[in-house]
C-alpha positions as CSV (number, residue, x, y, z in Angstrom):
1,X,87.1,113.7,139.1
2,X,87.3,109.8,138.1
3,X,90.6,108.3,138.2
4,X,91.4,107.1,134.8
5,X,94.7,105.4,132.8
6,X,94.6,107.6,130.3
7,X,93.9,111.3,131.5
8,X,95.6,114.6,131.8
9,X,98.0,115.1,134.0
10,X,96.8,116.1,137.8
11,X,93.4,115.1,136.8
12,X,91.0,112.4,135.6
13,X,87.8,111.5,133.8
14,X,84.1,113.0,133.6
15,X,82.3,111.4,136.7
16,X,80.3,108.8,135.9
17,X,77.0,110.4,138.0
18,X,77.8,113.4,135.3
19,X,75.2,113.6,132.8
20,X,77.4,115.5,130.3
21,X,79.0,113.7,127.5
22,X,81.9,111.3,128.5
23,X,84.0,110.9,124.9
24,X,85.0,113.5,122.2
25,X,84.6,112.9,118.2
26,X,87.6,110.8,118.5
27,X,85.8,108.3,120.8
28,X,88.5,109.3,123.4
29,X,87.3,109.7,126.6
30,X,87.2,113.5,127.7
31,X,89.5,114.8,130.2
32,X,87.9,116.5,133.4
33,X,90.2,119.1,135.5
34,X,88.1,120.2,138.7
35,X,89.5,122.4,141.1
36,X,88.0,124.0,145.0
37,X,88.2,127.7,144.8
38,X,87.5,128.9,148.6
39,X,89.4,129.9,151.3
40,X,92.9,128.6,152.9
41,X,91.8,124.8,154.4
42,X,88.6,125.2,153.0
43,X,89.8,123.7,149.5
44,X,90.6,120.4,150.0
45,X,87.2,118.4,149.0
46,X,87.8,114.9,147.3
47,X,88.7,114.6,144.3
48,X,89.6,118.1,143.3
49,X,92.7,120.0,142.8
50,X,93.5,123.3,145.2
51,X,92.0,126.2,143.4
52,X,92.1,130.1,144.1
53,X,91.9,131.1,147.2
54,X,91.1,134.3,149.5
55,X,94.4,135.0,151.1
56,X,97.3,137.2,149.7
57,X,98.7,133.8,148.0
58,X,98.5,134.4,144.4
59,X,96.3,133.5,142.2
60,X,93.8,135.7,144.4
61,X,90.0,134.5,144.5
62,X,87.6,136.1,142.1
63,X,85.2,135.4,139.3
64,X,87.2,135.1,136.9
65,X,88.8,131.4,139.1
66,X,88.6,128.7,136.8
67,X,85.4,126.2,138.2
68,X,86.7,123.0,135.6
69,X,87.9,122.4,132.4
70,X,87.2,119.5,129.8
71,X,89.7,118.5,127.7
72,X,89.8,116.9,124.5
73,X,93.0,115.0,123.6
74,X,91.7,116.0,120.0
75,X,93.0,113.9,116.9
76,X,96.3,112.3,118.2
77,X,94.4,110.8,121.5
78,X,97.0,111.8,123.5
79,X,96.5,114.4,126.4
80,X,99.5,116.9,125.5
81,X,97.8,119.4,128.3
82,X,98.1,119.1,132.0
83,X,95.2,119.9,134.5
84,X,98.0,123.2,135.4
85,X,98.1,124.0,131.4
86,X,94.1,123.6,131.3
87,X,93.9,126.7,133.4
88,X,95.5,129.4,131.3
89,X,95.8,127.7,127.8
90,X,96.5,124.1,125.9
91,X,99.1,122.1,124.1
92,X,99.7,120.1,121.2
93,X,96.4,119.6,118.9
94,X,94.2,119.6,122.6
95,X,91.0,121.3,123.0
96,X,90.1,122.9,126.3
97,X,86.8,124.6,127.0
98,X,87.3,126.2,130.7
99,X,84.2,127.4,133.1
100,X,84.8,130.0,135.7
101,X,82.9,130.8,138.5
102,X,81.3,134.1,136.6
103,X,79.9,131.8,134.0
104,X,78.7,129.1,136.6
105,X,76.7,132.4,138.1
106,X,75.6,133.8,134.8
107,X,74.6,130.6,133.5
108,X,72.5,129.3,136.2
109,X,70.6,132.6,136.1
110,X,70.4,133.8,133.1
111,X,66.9,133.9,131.1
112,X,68.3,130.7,129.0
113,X,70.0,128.0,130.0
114,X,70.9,124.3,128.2
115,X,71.1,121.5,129.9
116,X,73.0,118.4,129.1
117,X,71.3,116.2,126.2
118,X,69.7,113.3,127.7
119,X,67.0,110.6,125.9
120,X,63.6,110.9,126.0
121,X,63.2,108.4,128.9
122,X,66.3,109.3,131.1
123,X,64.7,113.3,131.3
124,X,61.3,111.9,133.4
125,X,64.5,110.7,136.2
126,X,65.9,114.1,136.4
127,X,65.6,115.6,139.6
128,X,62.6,118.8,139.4
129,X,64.6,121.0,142.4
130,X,67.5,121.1,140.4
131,X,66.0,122.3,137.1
132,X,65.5,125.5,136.3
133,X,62.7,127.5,134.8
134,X,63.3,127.8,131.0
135,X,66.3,125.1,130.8
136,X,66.4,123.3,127.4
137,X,67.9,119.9,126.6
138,X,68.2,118.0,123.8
139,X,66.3,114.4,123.6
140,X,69.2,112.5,121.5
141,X,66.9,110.0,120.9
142,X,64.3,112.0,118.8
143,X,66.7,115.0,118.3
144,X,63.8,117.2,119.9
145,X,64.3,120.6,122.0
146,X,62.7,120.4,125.5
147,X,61.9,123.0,128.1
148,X,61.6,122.7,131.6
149,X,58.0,124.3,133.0
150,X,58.9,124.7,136.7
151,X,54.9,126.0,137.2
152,X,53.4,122.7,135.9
153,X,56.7,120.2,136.6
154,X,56.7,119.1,133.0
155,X,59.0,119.5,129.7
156,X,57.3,121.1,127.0
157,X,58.4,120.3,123.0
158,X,60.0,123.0,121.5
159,X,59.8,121.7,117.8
160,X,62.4,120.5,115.9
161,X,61.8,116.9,116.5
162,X,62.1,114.1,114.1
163,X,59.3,113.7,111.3
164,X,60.3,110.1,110.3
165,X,62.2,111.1,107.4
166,X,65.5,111.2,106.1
167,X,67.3,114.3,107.5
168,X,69.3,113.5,104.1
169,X,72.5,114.7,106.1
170,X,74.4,111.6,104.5
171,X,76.4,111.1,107.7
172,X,73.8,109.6,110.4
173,X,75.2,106.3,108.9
174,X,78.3,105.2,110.0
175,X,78.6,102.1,108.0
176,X,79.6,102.7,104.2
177,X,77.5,101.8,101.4
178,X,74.6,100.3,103.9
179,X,72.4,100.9,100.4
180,X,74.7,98.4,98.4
181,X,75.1,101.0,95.6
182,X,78.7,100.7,94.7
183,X,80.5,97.7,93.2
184,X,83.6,98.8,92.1
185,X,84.8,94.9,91.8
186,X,82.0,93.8,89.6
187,X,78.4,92.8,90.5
188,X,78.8,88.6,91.0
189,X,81.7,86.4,92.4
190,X,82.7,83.6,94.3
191,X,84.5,82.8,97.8
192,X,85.8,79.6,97.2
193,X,86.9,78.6,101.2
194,X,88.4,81.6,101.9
195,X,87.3,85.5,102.8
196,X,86.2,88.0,99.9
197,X,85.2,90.9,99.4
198,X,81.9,92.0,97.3
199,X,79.7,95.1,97.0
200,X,81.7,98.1,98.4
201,X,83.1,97.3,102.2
202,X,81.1,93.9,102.5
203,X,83.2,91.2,103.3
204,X,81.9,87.7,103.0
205,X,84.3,85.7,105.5
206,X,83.1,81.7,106.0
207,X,85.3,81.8,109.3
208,X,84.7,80.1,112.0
209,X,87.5,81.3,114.5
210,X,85.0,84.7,114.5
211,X,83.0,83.7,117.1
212,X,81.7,86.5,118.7
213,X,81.3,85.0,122.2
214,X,82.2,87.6,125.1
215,X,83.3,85.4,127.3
216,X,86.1,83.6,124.2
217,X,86.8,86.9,122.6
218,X,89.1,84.4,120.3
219,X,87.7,86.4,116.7
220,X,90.7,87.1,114.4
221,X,93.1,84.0,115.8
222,X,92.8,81.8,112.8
223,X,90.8,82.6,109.1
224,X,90.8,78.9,107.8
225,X,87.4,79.4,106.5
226,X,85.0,76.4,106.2
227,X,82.5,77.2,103.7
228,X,82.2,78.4,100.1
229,X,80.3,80.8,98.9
230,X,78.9,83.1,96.1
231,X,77.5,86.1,95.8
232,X,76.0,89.0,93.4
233,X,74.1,91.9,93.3
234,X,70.1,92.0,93.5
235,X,67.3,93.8,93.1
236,X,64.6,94.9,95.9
237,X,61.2,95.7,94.4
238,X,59.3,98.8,95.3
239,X,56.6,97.5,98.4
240,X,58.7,94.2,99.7
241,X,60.1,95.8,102.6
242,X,63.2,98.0,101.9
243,X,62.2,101.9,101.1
244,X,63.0,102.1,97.3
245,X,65.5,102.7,95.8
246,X,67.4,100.4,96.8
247,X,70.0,97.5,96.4
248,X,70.8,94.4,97.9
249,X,73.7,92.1,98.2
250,X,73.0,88.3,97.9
251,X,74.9,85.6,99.4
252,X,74.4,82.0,98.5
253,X,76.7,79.4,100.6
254,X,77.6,76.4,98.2
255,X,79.8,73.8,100.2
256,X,80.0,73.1,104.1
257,X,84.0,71.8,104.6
258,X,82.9,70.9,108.1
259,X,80.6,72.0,111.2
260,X,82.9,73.8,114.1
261,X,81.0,74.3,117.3
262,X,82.0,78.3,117.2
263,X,79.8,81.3,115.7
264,X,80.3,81.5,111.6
265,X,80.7,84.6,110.2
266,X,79.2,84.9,106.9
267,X,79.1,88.8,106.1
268,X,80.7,91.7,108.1
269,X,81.9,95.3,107.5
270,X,85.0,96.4,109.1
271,X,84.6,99.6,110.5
272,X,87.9,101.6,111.0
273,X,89.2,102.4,114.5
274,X,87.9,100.1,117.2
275,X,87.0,103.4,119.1
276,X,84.2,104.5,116.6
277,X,81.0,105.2,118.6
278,X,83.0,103.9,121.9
279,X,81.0,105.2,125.0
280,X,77.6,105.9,123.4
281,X,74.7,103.8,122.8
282,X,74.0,103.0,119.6
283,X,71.1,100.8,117.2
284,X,72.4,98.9,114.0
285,X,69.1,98.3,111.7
286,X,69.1,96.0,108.2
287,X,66.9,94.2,106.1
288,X,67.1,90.6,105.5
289,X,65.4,87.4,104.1
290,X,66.7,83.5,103.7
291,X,65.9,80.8,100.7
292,X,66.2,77.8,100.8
293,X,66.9,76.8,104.3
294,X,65.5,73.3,105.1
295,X,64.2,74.0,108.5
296,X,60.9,75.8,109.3
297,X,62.7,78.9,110.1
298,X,66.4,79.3,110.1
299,X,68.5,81.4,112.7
300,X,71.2,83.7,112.1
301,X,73.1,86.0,114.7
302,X,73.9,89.6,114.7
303,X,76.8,91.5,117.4
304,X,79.2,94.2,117.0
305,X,83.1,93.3,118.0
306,X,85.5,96.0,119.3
307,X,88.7,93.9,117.4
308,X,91.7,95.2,119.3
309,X,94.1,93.6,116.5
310,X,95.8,90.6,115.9
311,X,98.2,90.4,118.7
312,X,95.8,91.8,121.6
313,X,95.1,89.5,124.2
314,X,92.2,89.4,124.1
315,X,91.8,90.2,120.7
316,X,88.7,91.9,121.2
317,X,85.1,91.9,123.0
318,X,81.5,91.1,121.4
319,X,78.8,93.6,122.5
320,X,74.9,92.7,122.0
321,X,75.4,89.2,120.5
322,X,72.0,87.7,119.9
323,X,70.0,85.5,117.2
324,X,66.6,86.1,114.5
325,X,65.0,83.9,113.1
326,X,63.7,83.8,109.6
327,X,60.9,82.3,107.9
328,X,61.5,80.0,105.3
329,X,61.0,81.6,101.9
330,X,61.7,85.4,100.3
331,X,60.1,87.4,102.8
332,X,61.9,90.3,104.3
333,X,62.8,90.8,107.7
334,X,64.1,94.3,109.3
335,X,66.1,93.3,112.2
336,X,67.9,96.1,115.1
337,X,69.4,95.8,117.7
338,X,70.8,98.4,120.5
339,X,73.5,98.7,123.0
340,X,76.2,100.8,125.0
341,X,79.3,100.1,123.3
342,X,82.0,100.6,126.2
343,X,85.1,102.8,125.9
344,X,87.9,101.3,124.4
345,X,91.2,101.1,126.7
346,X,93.5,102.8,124.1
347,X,96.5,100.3,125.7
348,X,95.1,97.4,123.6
349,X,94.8,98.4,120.5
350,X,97.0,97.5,117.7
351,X,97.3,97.1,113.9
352,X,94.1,97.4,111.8
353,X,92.3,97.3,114.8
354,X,88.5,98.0,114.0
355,X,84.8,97.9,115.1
356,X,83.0,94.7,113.5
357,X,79.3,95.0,112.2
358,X,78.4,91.5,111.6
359,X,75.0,91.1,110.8
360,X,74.7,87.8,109.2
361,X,76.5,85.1,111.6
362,X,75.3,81.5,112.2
363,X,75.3,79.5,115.9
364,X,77.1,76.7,116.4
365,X,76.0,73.2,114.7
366,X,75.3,71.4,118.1
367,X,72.7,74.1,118.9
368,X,71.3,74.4,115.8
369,X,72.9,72.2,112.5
370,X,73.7,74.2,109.8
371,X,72.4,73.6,106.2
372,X,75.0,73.3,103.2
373,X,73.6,75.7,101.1
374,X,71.5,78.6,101.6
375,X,70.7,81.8,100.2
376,X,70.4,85.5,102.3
377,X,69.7,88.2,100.8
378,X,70.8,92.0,102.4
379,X,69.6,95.5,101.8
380,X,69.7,99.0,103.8
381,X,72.3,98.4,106.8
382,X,72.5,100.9,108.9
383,X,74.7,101.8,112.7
384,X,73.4,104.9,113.9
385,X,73.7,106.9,117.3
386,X,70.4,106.9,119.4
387,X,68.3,104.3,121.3
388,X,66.2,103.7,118.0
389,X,66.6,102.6,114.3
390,X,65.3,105.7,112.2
391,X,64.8,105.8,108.8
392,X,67.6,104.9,106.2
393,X,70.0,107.6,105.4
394,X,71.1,108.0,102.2
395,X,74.0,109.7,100.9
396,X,74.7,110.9,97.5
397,X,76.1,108.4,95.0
398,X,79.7,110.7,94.4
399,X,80.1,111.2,98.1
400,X,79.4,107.3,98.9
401,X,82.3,106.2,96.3
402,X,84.4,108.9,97.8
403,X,84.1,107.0,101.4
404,X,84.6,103.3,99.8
405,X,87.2,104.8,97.6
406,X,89.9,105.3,100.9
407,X,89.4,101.4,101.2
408,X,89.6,100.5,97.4
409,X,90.5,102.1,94.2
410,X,91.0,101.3,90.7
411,X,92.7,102.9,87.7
412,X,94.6,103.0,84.8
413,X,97.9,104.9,83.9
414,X,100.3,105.4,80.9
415,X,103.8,105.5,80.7
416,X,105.9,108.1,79.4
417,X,109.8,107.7,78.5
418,X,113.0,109.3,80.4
419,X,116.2,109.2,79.4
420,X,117.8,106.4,77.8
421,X,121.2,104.6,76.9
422,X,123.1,103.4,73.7
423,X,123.0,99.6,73.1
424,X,126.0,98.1,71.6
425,X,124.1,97.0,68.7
426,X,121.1,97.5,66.0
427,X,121.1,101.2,66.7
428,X,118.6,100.9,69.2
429,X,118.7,102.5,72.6
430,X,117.3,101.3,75.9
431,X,114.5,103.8,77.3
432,X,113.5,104.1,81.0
433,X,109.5,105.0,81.2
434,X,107.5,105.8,84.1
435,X,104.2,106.5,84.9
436,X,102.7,108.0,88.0
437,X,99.1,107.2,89.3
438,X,97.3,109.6,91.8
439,X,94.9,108.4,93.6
440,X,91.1,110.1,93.8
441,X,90.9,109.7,97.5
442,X,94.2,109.2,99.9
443,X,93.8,105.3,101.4
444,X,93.5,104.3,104.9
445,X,97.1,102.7,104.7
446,X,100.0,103.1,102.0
447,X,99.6,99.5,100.5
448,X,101.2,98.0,97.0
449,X,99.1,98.1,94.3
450,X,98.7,95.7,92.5
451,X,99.2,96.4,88.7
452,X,98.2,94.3,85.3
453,X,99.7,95.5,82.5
454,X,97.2,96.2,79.1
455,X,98.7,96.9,76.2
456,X,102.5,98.0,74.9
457,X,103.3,99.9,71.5
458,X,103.9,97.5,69.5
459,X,107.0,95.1,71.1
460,X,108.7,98.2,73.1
461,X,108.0,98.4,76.7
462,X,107.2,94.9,77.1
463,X,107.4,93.0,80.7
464,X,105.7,93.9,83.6
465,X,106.0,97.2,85.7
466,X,107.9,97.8,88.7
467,X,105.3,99.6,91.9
468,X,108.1,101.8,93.6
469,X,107.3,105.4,96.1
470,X,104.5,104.0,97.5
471,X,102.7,106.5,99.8
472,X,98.8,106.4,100.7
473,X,98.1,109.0,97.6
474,X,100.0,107.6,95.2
475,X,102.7,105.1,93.7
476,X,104.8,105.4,90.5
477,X,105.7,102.6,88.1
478,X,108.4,101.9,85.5
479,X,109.9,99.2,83.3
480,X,112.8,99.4,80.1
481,X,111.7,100.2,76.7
482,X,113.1,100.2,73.0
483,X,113.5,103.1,71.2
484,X,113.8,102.5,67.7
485,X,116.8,103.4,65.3
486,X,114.3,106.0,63.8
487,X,113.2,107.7,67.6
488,X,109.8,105.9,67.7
489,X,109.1,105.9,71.9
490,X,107.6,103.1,73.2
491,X,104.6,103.8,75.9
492,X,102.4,101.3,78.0
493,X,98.9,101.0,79.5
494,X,98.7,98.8,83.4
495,X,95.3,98.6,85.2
496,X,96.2,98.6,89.1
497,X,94.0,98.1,91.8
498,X,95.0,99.6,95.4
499,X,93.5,97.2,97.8
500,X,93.5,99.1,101.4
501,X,90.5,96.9,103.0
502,X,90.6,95.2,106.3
503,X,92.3,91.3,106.1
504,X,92.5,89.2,109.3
């Protein structure tokens, strides 16, 4: 077993030699329980707990001893199960899958027998002697089914590889509306020195304090953003580069306040939960092309930041930070890039702590000088698991708005009147009114909407509506009304916008 901070108690972490997988679905890493069945002061190897053994001490030696256990610390990412628990059952919202020594026999010799998944490349370093005739794996790179021949020393294709298409899953993409589609807060606008959002989870930032060095790790200390910008939707025409249909998200900078000698971030999308992906190797892809640069070809940078939160020390780490260049002129690029994003030490993290896609960042002036305005244009971004950038994944429209939707929502509501009291004069009487909005998808944090009011009947109701039992699938509203002296109610109409995005 490997020693680990975080791991069940009495035992550790996957080796790293291991070729089995070494996080969950949560990006936790998995819990490893190992024990040495044998007999009395034959049990003691490194690194293992005391298993079963032969003597009359109970638990007696058999087939059924447990071998190891894996343990999930499943949603929570906290280990509720101890390496003793593993053995008979779990706790808490843990998953355990135990092996015993029957199974070890059985599936070492049976007629079929998986392997762990490897890549296409890492299967050639596998060690013959210790394969067996039959055994399949799967190559996560091409999502292909091997078989080991033991007569001819070779793996053999079982089908089911990859054709070069979409598998049309919808959820090989882990980044949310990569195609651009959705705009739910209009198709143009302008970032006037400070960070905005634009198409659907696509934040244009203009911060220099983001500047995905490693060795700074400084990104999220300061926003004070340097540069203006504006941006809208385009259009990407069938044969320029982008499979159609598709979208792209233009960015023009305007104004240049100043020239810091840090990284710039000009466009990023914020994915939730710094451990997404942590502990697998991984290829970001996109599309992209530059006007009206000044220089013969103009260099951007790309990386992916594990942001810890704002008061991490670091506040984060930069992984596979490097720069493209890109020809003067509107000619599209496809740029990827591919690394091993490490696991994520759990201890660190704090608010609204995320994993950063930032494809579109520029390199300090004193290496190469920045131009005051420029245009780069976006389409089909895409952060996928595997050692190669496959073809674009697209979802379906509804469930693409469902996933933007837990990170911004609009609506509308109406009012309705309760209860009301007797005014002194004019025979009118005061009228409470509420109205309740529900939200289409639950947000990623109860935040306050923020709520514009649209029309009243006639002078009742009039003001501006109080947001009260906020939760993060709905809010209610209310304000006073006048009720007439001939029991006319007064009702109101607010737009509200519930803005649960990333902000540092």
């Amino acid at each position: 077993m490997l020693a680990g901070a975080v791991a069940p108690a009495g035992g550790g972490k996957i080796p790293l030699s291991s070729g089995a997988p070494k996080v969950d679905a949560f990006g936790t890493a998995l819990g490893y329980c190992s024990w040495d069945n044998g007999p009395a002061g034959k049990n003691t190897s490194s690194n293992r707990l005391t298993g079963d053994s032969d003597t009359s001490t109970a638990p007696l030696l058999s087939m059924n001893s447990v071998v190891f256990a894996v343990i999930s610390a499943g949603r929570n990412r906290i280990f509720d199960t101890s390496c003793a628990q593993a053995r008979t059952g779990s706790a808490g919202d843990d998953v355990v899958v135990r092996v015993t020594a029957a199974e070890v026999v059985n599936g070492n010799g049976g007629s079929v027998f998986f392997g762990a998944p490897t890549s296409a490349s890492g299967k050639g370093t596998l060690d013959g002697k210790a394969l067996v005739d039959g055994e399949i794996r799967l190559e996560t790179d091409t999502n292909a089914l091997v078989r080991w021949d033991s007569t001819t020393g070779t793996w053999v294709a079982m089908g089911g590889g990859s054709t070069g298409t979409s598998t049309s899953s919808g959820m090989r993409n882990t980044l949310i509306n990569g195609n651009f589609d959705i705009w739910q807060r209009g198709v143009s606008g302008n970032c006037n020195y400070s960070q905005c959002y634009t198409a659907d989870r696509w934040l244009v930032n203009g911060s220099a304090s983001a500047s995905g060095a490693a060795s700074t790790g400084n990104a999220g200390t300061a926003f004070a953003s340097v540069a203006a910008h504006s941006w809208a939707q385009s259009s990407v025409m069938p044969g320029e580069g982008p499979s159609a249909p598709a979208t792209a998200l233009t960015v023009t900078r305007t104004a240049l306040a100043s020239d810091p000698a840090a990284k710039l971030e000009v466009l990023t999308q914020r994915i939730e939960d710094a451990r997404t992906l942590a502990g697998r190797s991984v290829t970001a892809s996109f599309w992209i092309k530059a006007e009206g640069v000044s220089a013969t070809t103009k260099k951007f940078c790309y990386d992916l930041y594990q942001y810890y939160g704002a008061t991490s020390s670091p506040r984060g780490l930069s992984v596979g930070a490097n720069c493209y260049d890109l020809t003067v002129g509107p000619k599209w690029k496809q740029v990827s890039f591919s690394v091993a994003l490490p696991i994520v030490d759990e201890s660190k993290l704090t608010t609204d702590n995320a994993l950063w896609f930032r494809p579109v960042m520029e390199p300090p002036g004193s290496t190469a000088p920045r131009d005051n305005s420029f245009r780069v244009t976006i389409a089909q971004a895409q952060l996928e698991v595997g050692a190669l950038a496959t073809v674009f994944d697209r979802r379906p429209l509804a469930m693409e708005l469902t996933l933007a939707q837990r990170f911004y929502e609009t609506g509308t509501m109406m009012s309705h009147a309760r209860g009301f009291s007797t005014l002194p004069c004019c025979l009118q009487r005061q009228t409470l009114n509420f109205a309740v909005a529900y939200y289409k998808v639950p947000k990623r944090v109860a935040v306050t909407p923020t709520v514009t009011p649209i029309s009243n009947s006639g002078f009742c109701a009039s003001g501006t509506s109080t947001v009260q039992s906020i939760s993060d699938a709905s809010f209610r509203t209310w304000r006073y009304g006048e009720m007439s002296w001939n029991g006319s109610r007064c009702n109101w109409t607010d737009s509200w916008v519930a803005d649960a995005e990333y902000w540092q």
